[in-house]
N, C-alpha and C positions, 0 to 999 in steps of 0.2 A: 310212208310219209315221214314218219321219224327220221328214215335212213336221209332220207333227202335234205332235212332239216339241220343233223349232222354234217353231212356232206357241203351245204351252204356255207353254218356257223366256221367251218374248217376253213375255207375257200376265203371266208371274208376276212376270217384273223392272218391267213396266209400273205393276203393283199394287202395289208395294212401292216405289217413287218417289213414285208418288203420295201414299200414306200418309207416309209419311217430310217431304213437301213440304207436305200439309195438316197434320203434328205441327209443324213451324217456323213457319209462319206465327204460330200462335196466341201463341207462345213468343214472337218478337219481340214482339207487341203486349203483352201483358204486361212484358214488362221496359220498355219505353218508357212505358207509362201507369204503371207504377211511378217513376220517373224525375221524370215528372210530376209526380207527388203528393207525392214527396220534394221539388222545386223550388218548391210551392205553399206546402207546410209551413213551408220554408223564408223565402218571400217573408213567409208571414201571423206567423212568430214575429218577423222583422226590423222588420214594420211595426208591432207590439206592443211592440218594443224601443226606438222611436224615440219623444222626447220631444211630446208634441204641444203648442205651445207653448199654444194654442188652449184646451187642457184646462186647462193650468195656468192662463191666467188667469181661466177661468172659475172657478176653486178658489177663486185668491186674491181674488176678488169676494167670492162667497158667504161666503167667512169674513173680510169686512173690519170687520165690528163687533170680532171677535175681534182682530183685527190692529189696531186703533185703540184698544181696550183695553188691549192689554198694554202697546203703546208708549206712553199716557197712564201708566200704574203706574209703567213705568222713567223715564220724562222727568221726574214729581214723584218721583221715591224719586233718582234725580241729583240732583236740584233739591235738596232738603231734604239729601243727602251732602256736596255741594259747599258750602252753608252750614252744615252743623259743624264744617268742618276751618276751624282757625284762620290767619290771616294768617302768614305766613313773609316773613321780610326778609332781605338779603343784603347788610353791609358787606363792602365788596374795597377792596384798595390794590394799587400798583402799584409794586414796586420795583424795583432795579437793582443790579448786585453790588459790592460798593463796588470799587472802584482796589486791586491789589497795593503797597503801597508799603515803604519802607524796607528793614526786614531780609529778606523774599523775594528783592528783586531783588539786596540786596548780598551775601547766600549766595550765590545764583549766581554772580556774581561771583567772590568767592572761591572757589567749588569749580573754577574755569576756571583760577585764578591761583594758588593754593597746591593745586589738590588731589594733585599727587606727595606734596609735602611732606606734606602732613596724612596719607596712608596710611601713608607711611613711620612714623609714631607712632602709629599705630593710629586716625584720626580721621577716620570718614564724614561729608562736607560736605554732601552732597547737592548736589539741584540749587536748592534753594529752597524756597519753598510754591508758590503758585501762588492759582488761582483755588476758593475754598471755599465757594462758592455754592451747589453741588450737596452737600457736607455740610449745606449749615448747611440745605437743603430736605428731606434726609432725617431731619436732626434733628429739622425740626418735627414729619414726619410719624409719628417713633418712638413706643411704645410709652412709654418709660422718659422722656422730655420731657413727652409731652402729661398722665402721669399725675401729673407733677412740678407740673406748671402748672394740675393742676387743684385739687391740694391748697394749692399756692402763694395762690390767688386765691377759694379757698373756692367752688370751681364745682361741687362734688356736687349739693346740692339744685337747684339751677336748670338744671342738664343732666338729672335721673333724678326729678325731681317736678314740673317744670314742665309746663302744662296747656295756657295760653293767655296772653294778655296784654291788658292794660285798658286801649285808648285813652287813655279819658275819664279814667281817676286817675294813669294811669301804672303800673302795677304788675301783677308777673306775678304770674297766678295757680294756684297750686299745686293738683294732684289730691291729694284728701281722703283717698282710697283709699290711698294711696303714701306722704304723708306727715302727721303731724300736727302743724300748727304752732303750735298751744296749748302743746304738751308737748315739741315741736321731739325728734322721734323717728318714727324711721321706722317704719308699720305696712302695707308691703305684704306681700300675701302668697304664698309664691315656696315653691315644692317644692327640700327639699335637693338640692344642698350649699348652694344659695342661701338669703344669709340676709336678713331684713327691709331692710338697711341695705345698701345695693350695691356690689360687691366694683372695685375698680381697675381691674380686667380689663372690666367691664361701664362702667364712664363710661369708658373710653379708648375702649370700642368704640363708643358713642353718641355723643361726641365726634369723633371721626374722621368720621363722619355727615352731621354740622355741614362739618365743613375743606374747604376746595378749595384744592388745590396745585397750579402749572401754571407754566412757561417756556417762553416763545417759543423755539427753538431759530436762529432768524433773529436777533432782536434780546438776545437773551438778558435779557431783562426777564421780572421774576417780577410773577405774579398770585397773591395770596392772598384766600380771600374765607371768610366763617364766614355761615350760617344761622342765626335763631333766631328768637323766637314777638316779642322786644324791639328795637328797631330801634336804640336808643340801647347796651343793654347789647353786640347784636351789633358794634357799634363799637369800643367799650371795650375786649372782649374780642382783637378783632382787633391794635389798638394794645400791647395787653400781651403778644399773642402774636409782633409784630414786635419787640416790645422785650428780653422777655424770651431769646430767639434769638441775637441782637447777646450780649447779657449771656452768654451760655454761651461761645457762640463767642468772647469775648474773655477770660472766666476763664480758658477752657482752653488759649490760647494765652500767655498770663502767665503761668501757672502754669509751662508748658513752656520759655518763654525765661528764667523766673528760675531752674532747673534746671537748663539747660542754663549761665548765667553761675555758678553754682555748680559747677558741676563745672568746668567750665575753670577757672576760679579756684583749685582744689583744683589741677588738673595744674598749673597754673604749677610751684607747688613741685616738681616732679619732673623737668621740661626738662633736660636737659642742653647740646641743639643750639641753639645759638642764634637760628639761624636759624628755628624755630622758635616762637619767644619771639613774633613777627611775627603768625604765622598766628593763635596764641591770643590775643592784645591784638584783631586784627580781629576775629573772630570775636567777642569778647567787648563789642567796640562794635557790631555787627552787631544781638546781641541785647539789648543796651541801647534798639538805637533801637526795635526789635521791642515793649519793655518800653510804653515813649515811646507807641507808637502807641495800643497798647490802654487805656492808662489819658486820651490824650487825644482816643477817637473815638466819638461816641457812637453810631453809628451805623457798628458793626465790620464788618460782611458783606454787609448789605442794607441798602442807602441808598433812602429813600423819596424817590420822584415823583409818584408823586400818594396823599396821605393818607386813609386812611378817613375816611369823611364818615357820618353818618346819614338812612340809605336811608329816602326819602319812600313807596314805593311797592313795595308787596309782590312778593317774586320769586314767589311762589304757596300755593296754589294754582292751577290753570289754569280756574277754575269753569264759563263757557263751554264750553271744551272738556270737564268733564266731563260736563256736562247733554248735549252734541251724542254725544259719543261711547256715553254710556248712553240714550239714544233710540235710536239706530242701533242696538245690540245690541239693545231691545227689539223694534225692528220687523223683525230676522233671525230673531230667535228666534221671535214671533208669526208668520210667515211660514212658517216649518220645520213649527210644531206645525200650522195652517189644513195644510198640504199631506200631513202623516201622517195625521191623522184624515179627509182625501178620500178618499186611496188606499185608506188601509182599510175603510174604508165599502165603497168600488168593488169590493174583492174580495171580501168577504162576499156 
């Protein structure tokens, strides 16, 4: 009975091994042929994700009429762009800041030599002027100058209706639209607050446009240079605007040294120190000579080295470069469109 009992127990752990060994088998192979088929999946979406260059040029074959079409459209639609923009010319001069002289360096002077004395009376010497070349550049570039100098020289109309300009007669010619020169009134047409006739604020800002302002900071020589449609007016313009600059720059400085020899003049009377008596007599020849300078220099701030000349040859536009550079865009762009219309064909 025993033996038998053994012999069962044997038999039935036998059978349930077996079972158990023939349930795993089948389980690994399933998860590995899974495995598989995830790795295949894998390879066939990567090789579907890779560009094949092969395909693309077969594209841009097939659509090369298309691509040789569009970039004919853009290279003459360049073509005919770059000859309606008018010729642009650029007068520049070259200047230099003029020499401090006289009453700068001899304030300084005196503020070294008398300036105890002069605090003691209540009188700041300073140390002098100095070098004004960076005012008289911001000047140009202000607001309250450039709209000065445009009313000065009657540059409205040729700055806000100018069009193009005529070799062959010489003369600029005005947009019909902008202005009417029969009736010399202006008829453009502009959504409030803008009115027919263009506000200060609008020729400074198209003005400004035109200007190039620029110092070496090595040699400290100034480059100024004006754009426009006239090669000869751009000239002209250029010279009244170095002149005009001087002109400011030396009113305002007259103006200040003949206030300044008025009021000392007026303390005189009030001295008591004698010693004193000294510092205001210098001072007051200091700005005498100051006076001297400005009414005998024509040329107060910015001293011309090389004068504007009348530009032979247009600074632009770049024609060439536009016709290459709008070809190129056409044949990207015909290129893009041939490669959308493949793809989507392919997946349809």
């Amino acid at each position: 009975m025993e033996n038998n009992k053994a012999s069962n127990m044997e038999n039935n752990t036998g059978s349930n091994t077996g079972s158990s060994t023939g349930n795993n088998i089948p389980l690994a192979q399933q998860q590995l042929l899974f495995a598989q088929m995830q790795q295949s999946q894998l390879q066939a979406q990567d090789q579907d994700d890779e560009i094949d260059l092969g395909e693309l040029w077969r594209a841009i074959w097939a659509g090369k009429l298309t691509i040789i079409a569009i970039s004919v459209i853009f290279a003459v639609a360049s073509i005919f762009f770059a000859l309606s923009k008018p010729n642009v010319y650029k007068a520049s001069a070259i200047l230099a800041p003029a020499s401090a002289e006289g009453g700068a360096g001899g304030l300084a002077a005196l503020a070294g030599q008398f300036g105890g004395l002069a605090s003691m009376a209540g009188i700041n010497l300073g140390g002098g002027g100095g070098d004004k070349t960076a005012l008289a550049l911001e000047i140009i570039k202000s607001r309250s100058f450039i709209e000065s100098f445009i009313t000065k020289h009657e540059l409205l109309i040729p700055i806000m209706a100018a069009e193009k300009w005529d070799m062959n007669s010489d003369t600029l010619i005005l947009d019909a639209e902008l202005y009417d020169e029969t009736n010399k009134q202006w008829i453009r047409d502009v959504k409030a607050p803008k009115k027919p006739q263009p506000s200060p604020w609008e020729a400074y800002t198209e003005f400004s446009e035109l200007l190039s302002v620029s110092q070496d900071k090595t040699t400290a020589m100034v480059t100024i240079g004006i754009e426009y449609f006239s090669p000869a007016m751009a000239q002209q313009w250029l010279n009244w605007l170095i002149s005009d600059v001087n002109e400011f720059m030396r009113d305002q400085d007259q103006k200040e040294a003949q206030d300044s020899i008025d009021y000392l003049t007026n303390q005189l009377e009030n001295i008591q120190v004698s010693s004193m008596e000294t510092v205001f007599y210098q001072l007051i020849e200091e700005q005498t000579k100051s006076m001297m300078l400005t009414m005998v220099k024509a040329e107060y701030v910015l001293k011309t080295i090389d004068p504007a000349q009348v530009p032979d040859e247009k600074a632009k536009p770049k024609r060439a470069l536009i016709v290459v550079l709008g070809t190129m865009l056409g044949g990207m762009l015909s290129v893009l469109i041939v490669l959308i219309r493949y793809f989507s064909k392919k997946e349809k």
